[in-house]
N, C-alpha and C positions, 0 to 999 in steps of 0.2 A: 471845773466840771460843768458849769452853768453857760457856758460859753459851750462847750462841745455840745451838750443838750440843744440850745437855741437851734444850734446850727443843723443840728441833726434833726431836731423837728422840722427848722422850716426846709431843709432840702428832703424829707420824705412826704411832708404835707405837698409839696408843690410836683413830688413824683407823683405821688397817691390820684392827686386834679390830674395832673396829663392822665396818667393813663385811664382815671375814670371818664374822660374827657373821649380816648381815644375809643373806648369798649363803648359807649355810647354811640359814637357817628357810626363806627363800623360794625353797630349791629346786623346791617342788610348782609355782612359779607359770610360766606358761609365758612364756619369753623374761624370766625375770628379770634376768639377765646384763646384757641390753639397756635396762631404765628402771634398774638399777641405776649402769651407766656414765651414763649419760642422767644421772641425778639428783646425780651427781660430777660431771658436766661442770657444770650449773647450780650448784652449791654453790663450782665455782671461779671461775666467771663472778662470783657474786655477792663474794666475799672478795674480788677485783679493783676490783670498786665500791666495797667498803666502804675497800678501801686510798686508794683516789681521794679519798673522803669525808676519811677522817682525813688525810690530808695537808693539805687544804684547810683541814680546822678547826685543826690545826697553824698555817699560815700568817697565818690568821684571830685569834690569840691573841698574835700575836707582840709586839706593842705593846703584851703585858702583862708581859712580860719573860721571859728564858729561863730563869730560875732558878723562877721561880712554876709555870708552864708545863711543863716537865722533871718538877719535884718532882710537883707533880699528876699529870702521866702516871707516872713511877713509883709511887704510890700506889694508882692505877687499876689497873695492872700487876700489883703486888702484892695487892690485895682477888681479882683475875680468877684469877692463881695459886692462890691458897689456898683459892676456892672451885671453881675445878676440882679440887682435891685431895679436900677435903669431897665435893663432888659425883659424883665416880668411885665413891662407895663403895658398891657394894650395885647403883650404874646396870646393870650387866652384863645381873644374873637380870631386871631390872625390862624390861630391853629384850629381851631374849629372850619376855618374858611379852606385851609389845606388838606386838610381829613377829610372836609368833606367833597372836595374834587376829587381824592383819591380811590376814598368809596364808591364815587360813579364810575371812575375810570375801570376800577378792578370790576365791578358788575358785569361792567360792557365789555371787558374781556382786553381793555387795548394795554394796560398795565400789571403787571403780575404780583399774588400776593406776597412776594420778597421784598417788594419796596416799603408794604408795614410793617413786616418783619425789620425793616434797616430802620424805618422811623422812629419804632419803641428803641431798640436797641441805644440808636444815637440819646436818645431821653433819657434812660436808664445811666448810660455810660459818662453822660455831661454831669449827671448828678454824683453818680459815685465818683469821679474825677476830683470834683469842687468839694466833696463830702473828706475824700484824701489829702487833700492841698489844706482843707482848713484847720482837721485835726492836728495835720503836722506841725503846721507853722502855730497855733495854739503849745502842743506838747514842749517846742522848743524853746517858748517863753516862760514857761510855767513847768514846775516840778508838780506832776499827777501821778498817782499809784493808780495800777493796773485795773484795782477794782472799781477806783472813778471812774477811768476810762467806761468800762463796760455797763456803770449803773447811767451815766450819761447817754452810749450808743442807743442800751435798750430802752432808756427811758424816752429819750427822743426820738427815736422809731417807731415804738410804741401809739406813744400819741400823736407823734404826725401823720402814719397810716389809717390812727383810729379817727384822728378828726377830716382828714382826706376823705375816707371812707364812706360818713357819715353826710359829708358833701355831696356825695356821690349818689348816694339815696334821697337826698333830698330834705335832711332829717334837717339842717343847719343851716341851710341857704341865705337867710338874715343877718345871719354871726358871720358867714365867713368871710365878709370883706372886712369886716375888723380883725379879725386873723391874719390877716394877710398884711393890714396896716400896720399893726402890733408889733408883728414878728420883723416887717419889712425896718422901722423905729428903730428897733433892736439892734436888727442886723448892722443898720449905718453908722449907730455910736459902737458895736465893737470894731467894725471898719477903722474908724476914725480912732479906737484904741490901740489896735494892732498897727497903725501908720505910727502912732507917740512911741510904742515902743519900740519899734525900729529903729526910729529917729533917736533916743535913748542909746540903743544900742551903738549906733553909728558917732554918737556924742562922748560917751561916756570908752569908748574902744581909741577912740581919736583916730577915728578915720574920719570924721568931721568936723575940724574946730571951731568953726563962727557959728555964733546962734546956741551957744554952747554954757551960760551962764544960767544959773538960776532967776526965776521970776518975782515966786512965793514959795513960802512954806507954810503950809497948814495943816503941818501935822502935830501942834498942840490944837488942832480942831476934829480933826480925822486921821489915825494914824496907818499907813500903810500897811500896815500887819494886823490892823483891830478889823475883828469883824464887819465891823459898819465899811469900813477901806476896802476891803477885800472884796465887799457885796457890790461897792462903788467902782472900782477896777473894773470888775466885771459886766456889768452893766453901761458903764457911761465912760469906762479908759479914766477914771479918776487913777492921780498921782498928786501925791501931798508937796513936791517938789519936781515940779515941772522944768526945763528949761526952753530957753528963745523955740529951739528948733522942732522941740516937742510940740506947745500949741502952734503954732505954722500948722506943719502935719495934720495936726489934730482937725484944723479949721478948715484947712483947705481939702481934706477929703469930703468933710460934710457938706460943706460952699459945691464943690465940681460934682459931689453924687446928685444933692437937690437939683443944681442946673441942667442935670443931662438929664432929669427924669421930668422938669419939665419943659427943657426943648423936646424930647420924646411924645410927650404928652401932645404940645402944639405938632409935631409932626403929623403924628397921629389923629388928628382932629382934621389935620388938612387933607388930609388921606384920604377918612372917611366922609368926608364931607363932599 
């Protein structure tokens, strides 16, 4: 449940910035209010299709077994994580810089306000997309009852709207790059949890057999089903019996997510410079 929360926080907290992001620049435009809602309303419409879609192709796949299928969706999961993470970085100024030629453009008449309307939309639709993909591939590795589910959605919507929000006013501007740090932290070591389990799955299915041995066991230290395990699963992809292929996975997402955010970063510097 702590996992679908993060997730749902930091993909509403990072809706919540764009769009307070976007209501800001395009104040000059008249009735931006109205194709801004407009262009959330289309972006939830479409996340709704795309949920349709992947359920279908879910079903579609099933006669390849659930272990092959699972692990794949976790690994999709995990690549989609980590380059959201990569990808946040530096997006802020980059979109503040396209809003705001878009705002002059629409003033002066040479652009029409449809194209804010397809901006939010796509922003909206990327989020509920990734908002889709991550629940799932969580749901499949984990036994969650219903009402988790929904105390997770609301809980993480909740507060990612309300500290977006509060961004957006101006009330938190100090804190919010630790928020962002935090949740970012977060996000990499479940990343890097959902890649072990795959690999897990992939190991223990025997569609993978090297790298398939035990390393440690420390579960007369921390037991996978004890509280303390469960918190640490959650958190940091703790397994009290790991094998070869699981830390690989495990390392090597964290090793390529750090290195692309910061080649990103030097990119990004050369850019603006």
């Amino acid at each position: 449940m702590f996992k679908i929360a993060v997730i749902i926080f930091r993909e509403c907290l990072e809706m919540a910035v764009l769009l307070g992001i976007i209501m800001a620049i395009t104040k000059p435009i008249k009735n931006s209010k109205a194709y801004i809602a407009l262009g959330s309303g289309v972006g939830v419409v479409f996340a709704a299709i795309f949920a349709m879609l992947a359920s279908l192709i879910a079903d579609s796949f099933g006669g390849l077994g659930d272990e092959i299928f699972d692990a794949f969706v976790l690994l999709i999961t995990t690549a989609i994580i980590c380059w959201t993470v990569v990808w946040m970085q530096g997006y802020t100024t980059k979109l503040k810089r396209d809003l705001g030629d878009l705002s002059y453009q629409i003033n002066a008449g040479t652009t029409s306000k449809i194209m804010l309307v397809m901006m939010v939309a796509m922003a909206v639709l990327r989020e509920g997309a990734e908002i889709i993909l991550f629940v799932y591939s969580i749901s499949s590795s984990e036994n969650i009852a219903v009402s988790e589910y929904v105390i997770a959605i609301l809980l993480g919507g909740f507060v990612g709207f309300s500290l977006g929000a509060m961004i957006y006013l101006g009330l938190i501007k100090c804190t919010g790059k630790y928020i962002f740090s935090i949740s970012t932290t977060l996000l990499i070591l479940i990343a890097a949890g959902l890649s072990a389990q795959a690999a897990g799955m992939l190991t223990s299915s025997g569609i993978i057999e090297i790298y398939s041995d035990q390393v440690w066991d420390t579960s007369w230290f921390v037991e996978n089903a004890s509280v303390t395990g469960k918190v640490l699963n959650i958190t940091v992809g703790y397994d009290s019996k790991p094998n070869s292929l699981q830390i690989i996975f495990y390392l090597t997402t964290i090793i390529i997510t750090l290195a692309m955010m910061k080649l990103r970063s030097i990119l990004s510097n050369k850019s603006n410079g």
